[in-house]
PyMOL CGO cylinders between C-alpha atoms (Angstrom):
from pymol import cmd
from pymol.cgo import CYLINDER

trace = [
    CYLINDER, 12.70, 43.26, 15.76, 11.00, 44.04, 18.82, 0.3, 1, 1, 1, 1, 1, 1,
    CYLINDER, 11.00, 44.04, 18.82, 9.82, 41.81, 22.33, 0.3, 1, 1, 1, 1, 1, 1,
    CYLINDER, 9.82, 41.81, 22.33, 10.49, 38.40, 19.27, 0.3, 1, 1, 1, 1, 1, 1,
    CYLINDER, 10.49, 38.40, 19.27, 13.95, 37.74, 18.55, 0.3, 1, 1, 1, 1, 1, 1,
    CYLINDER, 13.95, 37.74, 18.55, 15.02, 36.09, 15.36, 0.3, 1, 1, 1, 1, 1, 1,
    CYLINDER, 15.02, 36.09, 15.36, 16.25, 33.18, 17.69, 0.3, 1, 1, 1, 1, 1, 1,
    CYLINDER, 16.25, 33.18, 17.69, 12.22, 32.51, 18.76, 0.3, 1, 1, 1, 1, 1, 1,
    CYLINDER, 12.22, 32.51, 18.76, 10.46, 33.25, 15.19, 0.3, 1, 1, 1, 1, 1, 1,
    CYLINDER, 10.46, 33.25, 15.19, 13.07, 30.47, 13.99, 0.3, 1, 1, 1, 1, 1, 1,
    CYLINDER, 13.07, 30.47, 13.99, 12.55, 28.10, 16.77, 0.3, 1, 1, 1, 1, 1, 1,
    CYLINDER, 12.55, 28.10, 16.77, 8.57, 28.89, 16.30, 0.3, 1, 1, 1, 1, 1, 1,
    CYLINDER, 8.57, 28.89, 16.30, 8.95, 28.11, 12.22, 0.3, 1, 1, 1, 1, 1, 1,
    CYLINDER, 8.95, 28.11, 12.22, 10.28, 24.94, 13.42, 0.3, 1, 1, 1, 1, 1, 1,
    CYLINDER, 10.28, 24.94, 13.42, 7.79, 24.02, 15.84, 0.3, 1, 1, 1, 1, 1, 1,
    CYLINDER, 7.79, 24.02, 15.84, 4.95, 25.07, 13.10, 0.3, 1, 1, 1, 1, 1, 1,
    CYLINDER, 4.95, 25.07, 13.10, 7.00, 23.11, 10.30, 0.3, 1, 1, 1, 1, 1, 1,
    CYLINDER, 7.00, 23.11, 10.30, 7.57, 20.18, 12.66, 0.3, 1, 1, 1, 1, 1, 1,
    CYLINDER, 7.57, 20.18, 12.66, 3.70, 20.39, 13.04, 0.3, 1, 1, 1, 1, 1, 1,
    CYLINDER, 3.70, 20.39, 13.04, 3.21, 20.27, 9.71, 0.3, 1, 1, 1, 1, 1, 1,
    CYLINDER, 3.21, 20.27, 9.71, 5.18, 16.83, 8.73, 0.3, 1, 1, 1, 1, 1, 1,
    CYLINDER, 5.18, 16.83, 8.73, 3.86, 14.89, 12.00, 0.3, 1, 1, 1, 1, 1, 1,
    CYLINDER, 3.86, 14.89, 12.00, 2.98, 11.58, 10.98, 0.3, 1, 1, 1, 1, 1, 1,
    CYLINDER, 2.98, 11.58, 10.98, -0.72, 11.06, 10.53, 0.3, 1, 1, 1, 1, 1, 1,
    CYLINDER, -0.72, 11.06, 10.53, -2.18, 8.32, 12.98, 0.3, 1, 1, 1, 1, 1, 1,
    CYLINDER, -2.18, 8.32, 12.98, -3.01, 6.37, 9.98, 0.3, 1, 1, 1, 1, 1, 1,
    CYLINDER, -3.01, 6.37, 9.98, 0.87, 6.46, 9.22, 0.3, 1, 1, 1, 1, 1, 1,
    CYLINDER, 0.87, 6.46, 9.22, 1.39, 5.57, 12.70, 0.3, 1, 1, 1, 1, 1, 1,
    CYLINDER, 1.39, 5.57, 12.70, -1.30, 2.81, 13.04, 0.3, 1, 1, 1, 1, 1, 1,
    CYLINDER, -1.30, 2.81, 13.04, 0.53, 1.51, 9.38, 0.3, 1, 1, 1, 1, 1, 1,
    CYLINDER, 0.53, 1.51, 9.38, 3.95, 1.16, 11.06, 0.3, 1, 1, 1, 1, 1, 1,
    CYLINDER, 3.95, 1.16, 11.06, 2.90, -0.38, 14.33, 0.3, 1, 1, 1, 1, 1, 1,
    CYLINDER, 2.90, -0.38, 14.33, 1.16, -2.72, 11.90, 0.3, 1, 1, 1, 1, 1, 1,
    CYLINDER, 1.16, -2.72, 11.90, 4.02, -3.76, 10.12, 0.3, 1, 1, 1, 1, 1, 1,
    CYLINDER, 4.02, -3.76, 10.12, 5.98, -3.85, 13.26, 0.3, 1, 1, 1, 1, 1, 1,
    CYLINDER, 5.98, -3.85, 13.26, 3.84, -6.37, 14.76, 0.3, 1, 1, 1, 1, 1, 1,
    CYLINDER, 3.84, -6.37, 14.76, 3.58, -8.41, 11.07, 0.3, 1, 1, 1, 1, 1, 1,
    CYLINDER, 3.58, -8.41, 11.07, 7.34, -8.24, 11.41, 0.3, 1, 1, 1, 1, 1, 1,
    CYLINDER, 7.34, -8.24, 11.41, 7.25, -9.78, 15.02, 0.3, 1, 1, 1, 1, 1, 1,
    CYLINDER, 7.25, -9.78, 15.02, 5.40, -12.10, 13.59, 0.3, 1, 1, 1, 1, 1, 1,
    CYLINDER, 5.40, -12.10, 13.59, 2.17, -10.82, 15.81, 0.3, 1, 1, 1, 1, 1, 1,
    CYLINDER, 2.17, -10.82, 15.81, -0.43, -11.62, 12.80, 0.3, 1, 1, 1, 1, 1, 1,
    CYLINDER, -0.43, -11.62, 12.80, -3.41, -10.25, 15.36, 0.3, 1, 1, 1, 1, 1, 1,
    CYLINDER, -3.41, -10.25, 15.36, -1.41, -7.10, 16.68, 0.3, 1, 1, 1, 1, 1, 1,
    CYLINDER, -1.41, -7.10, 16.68, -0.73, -6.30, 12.91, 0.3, 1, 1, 1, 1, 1, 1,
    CYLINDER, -0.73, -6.30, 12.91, -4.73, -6.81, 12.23, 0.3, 1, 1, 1, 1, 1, 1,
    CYLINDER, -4.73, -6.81, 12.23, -5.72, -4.73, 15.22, 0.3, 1, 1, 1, 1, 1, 1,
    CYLINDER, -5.72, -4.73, 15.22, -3.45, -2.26, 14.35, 0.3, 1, 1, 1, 1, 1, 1,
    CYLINDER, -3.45, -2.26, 14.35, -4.09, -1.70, 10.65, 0.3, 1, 1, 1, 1, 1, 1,
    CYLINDER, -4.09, -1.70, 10.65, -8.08, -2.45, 10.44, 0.3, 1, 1, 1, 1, 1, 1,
    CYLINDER, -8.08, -2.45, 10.44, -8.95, 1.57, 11.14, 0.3, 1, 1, 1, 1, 1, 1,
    CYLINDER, -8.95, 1.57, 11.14, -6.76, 3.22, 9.33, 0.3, 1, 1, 1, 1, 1, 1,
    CYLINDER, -6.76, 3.22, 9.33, -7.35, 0.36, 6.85, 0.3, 1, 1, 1, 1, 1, 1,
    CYLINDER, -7.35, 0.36, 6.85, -11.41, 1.52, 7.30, 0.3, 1, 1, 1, 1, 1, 1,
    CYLINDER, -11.41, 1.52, 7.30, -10.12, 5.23, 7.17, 0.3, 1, 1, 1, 1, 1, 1,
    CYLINDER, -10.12, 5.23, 7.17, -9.04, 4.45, 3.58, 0.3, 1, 1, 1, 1, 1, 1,
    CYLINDER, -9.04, 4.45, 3.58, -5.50, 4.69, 4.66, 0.3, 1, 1, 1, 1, 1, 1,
    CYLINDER, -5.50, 4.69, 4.66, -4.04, 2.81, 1.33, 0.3, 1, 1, 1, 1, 1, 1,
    CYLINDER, -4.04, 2.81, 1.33, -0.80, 1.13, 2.84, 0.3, 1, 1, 1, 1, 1, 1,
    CYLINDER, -0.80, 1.13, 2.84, -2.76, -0.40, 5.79, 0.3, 1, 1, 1, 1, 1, 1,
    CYLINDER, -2.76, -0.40, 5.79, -5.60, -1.21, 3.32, 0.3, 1, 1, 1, 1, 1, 1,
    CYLINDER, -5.60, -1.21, 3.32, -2.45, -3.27, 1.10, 0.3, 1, 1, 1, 1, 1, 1,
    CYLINDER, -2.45, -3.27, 1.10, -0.55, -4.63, 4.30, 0.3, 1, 1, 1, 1, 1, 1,
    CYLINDER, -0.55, -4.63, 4.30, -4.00, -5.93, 5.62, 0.3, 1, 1, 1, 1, 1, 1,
    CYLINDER, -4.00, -5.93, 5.62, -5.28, -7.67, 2.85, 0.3, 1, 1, 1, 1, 1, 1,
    CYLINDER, -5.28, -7.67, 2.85, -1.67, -9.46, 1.77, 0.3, 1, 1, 1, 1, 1, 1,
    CYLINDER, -1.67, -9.46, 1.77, -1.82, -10.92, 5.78, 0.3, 1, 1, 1, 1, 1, 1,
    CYLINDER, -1.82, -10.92, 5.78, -5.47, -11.76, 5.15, 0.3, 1, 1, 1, 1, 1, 1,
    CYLINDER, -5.47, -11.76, 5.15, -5.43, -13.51, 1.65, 0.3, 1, 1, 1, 1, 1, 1,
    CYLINDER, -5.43, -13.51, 1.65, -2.02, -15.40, 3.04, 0.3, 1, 1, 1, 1, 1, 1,
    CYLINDER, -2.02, -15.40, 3.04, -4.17, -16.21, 6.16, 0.3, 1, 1, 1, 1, 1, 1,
    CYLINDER, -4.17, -16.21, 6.16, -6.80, -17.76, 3.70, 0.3, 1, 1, 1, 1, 1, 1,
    CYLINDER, -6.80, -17.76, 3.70, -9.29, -15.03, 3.73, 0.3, 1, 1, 1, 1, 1, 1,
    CYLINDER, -9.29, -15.03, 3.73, -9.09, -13.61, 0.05, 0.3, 1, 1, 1, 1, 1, 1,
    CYLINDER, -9.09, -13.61, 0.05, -12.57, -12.15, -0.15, 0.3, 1, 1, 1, 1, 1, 1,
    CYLINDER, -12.57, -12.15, -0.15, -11.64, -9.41, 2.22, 0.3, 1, 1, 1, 1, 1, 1,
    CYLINDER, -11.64, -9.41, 2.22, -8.59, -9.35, 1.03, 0.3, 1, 1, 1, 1, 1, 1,
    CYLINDER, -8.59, -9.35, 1.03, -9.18, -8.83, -2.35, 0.3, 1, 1, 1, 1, 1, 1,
    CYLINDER, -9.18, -8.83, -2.35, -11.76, -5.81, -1.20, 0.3, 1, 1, 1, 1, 1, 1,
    CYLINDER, -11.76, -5.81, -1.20, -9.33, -4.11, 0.56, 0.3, 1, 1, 1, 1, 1, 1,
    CYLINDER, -9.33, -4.11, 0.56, -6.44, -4.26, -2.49, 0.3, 1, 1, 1, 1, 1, 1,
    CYLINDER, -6.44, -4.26, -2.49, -9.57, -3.06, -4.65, 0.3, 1, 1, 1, 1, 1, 1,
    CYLINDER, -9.57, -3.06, -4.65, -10.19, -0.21, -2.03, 0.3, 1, 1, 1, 1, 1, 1,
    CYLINDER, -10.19, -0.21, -2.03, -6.21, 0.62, -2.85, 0.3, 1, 1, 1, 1, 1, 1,
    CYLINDER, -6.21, 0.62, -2.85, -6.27, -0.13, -6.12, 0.3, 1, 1, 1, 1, 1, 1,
    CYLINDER, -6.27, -0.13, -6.12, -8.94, 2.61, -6.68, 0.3, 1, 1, 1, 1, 1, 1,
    CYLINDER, -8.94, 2.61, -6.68, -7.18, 5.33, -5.43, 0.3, 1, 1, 1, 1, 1, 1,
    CYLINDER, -7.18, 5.33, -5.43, -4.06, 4.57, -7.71, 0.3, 1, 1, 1, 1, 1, 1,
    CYLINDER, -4.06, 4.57, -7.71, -1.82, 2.67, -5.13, 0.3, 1, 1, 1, 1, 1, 1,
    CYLINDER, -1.82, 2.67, -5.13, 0.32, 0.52, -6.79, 0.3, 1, 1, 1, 1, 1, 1,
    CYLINDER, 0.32, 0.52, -6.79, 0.75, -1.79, -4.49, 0.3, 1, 1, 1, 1, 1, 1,
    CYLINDER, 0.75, -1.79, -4.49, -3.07, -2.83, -4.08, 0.3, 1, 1, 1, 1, 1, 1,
    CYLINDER, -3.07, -2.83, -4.08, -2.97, -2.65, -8.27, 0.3, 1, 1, 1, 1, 1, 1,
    CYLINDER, -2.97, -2.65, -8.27, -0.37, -5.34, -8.17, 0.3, 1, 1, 1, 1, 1, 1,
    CYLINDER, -0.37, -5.34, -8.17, -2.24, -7.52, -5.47, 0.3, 1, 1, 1, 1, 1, 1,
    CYLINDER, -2.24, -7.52, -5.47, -5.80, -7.16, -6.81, 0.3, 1, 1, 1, 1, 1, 1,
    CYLINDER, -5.80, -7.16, -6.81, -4.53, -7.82, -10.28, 0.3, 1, 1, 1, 1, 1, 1,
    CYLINDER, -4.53, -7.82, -10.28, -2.78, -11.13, -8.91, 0.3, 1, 1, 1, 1, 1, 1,
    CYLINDER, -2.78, -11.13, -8.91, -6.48, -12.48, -7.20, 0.3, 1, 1, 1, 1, 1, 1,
    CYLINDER, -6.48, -12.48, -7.20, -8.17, -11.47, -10.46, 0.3, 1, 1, 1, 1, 1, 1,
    CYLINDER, -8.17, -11.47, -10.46, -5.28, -13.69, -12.22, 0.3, 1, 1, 1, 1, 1, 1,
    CYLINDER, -5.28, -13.69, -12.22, -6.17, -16.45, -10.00, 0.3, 1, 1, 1, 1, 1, 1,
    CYLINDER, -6.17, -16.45, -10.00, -9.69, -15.94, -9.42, 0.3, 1, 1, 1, 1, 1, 1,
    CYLINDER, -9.69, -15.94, -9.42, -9.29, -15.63, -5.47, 0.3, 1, 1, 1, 1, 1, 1,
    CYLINDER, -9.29, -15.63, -5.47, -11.59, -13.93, -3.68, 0.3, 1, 1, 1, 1, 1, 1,
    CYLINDER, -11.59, -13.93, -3.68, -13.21, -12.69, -6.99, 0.3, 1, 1, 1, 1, 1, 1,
    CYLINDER, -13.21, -12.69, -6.99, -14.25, -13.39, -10.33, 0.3, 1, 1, 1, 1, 1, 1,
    CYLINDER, -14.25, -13.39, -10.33, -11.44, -14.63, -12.49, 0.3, 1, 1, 1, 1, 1, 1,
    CYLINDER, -11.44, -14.63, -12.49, -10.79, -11.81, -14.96, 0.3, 1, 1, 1, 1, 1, 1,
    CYLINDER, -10.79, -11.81, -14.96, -7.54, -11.77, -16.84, 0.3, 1, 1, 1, 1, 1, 1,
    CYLINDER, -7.54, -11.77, -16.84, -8.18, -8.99, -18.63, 0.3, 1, 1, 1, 1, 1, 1,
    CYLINDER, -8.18, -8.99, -18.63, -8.94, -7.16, -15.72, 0.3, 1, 1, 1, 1, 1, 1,
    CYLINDER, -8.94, -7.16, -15.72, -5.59, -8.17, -13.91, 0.3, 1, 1, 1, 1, 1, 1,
    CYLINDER, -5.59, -8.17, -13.91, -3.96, -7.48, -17.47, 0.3, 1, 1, 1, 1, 1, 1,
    CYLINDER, -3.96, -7.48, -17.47, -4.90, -3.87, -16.53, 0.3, 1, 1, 1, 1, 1, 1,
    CYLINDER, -4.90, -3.87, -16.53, -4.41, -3.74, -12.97, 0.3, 1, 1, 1, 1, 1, 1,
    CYLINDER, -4.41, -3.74, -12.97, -1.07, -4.77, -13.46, 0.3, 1, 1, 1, 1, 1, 1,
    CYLINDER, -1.07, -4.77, -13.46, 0.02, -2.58, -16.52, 0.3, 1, 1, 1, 1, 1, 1,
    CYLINDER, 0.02, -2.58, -16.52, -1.58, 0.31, -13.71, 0.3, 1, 1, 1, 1, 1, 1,
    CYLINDER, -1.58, 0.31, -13.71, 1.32, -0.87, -11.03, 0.3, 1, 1, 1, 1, 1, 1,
    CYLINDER, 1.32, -0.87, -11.03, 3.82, -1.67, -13.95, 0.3, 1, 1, 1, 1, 1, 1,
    CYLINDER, 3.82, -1.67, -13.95, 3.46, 2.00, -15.17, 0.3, 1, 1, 1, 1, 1, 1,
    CYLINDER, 3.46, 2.00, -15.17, 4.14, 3.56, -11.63, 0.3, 1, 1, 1, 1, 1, 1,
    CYLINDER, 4.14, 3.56, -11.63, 7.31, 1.74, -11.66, 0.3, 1, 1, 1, 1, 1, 1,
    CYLINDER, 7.31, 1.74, -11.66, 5.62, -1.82, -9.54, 0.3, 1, 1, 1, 1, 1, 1,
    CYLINDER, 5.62, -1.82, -9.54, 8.42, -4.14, -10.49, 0.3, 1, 1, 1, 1, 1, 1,
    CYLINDER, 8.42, -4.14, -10.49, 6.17, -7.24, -9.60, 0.3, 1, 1, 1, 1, 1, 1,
    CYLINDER, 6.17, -7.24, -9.60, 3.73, -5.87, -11.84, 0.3, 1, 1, 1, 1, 1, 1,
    CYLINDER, 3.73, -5.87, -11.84, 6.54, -5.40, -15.19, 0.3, 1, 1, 1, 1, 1, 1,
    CYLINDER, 6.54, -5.40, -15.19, 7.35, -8.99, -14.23, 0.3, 1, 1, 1, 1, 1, 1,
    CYLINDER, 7.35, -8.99, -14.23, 4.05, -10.80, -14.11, 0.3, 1, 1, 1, 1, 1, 1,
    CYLINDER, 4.05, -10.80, -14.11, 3.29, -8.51, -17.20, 0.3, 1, 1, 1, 1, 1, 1,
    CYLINDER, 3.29, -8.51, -17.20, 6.37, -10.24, -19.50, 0.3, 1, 1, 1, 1, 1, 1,
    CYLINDER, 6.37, -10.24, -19.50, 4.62, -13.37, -18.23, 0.3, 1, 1, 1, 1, 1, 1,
    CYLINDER, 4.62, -13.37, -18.23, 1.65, -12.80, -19.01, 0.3, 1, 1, 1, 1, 1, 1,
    CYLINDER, 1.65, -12.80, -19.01, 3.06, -12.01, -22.28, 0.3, 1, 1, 1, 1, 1, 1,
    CYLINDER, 3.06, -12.01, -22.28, 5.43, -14.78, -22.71, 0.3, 1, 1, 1, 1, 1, 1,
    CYLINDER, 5.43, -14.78, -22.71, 8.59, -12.95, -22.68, 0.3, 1, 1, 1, 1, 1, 1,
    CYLINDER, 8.59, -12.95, -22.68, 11.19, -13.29, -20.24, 0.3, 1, 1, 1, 1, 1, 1,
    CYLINDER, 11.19, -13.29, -20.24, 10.94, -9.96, -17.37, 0.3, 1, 1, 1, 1, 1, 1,
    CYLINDER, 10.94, -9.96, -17.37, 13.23, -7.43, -18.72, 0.3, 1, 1, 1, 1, 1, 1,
    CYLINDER, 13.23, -7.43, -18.72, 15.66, -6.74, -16.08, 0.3, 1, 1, 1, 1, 1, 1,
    CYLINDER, 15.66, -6.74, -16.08, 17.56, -3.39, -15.45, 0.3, 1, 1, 1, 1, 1, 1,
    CYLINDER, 17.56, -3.39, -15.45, 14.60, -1.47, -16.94, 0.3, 1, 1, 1, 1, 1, 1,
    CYLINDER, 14.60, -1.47, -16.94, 14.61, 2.26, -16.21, 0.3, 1, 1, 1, 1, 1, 1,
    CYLINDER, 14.61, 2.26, -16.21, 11.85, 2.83, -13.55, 0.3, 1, 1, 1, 1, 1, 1,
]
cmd.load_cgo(trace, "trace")
């Protein structure tokens, strides 16, 4: 096997593979987001989250706009779930789909959180299956495969 022993090309697969699952800052910025959120640190949470939010970073973009629309700013709130919402996150589906229900931050369309929400619903968004049997008047089916 030559000067390389099996013992280093393993520990070097490792290092590479380790490499390879590192958290991406946005990830990190995301957590240390929530972590402060948690703390109840509303502007550490902001400060953390706002560039990875801008970096399109969907989680951050969710997290972000739920502390913004609950801190009474639901136009930028309801951008950022629509920023998620467009690249298929269920989460910003579900929260943009409530603001279009209610007409926060945005033009009341019901029919438009009708589909946002069957969007979340179908990725398995349990909020989204409930407000769903709501909408349509039946009671939220519990114990529903996912």
């Amino acid at each position: 096997m030559g000067r390389l022993g099996r013992g280093t090309i393993a520990a070097a697969a490792l290092v590479c593979a380790g490499v390879a699952v590192a958290a991406a800052p946005e990830d990190d910025a995301h957590r240390r987001g929530l972590q402060a959120y948690q703390r109840g640190d509303v502007v550490a949470a902001m400060a953390a989250l706002r560039p990875a939010a801008r970096a399109g970073h969907a989680p951050s973009q969710v997290l972000l706009a739920f502390i913004l629309d609950r801190g009474d700013f639901p136009l930028e709130a309801a951008q950022l779930y629509r920023q998620a919402a467009e690249q298929g996150d269920a989460e910003g589906q579900a929260g943009l789909a409530n603001l279009l229900l209610t007409g926060r931050g945005i033009a009341k369309d019901e029919k438009a959180a009708f589909e946002q929400f069957s969007k979340a619903a179908a990725q398995g968004h349990e909020g989204a299956r409930q407000a769903l049997a709501q909408l349509a008047g039946a009671p939220a089916a519990s114990g529903v495969p996912r």
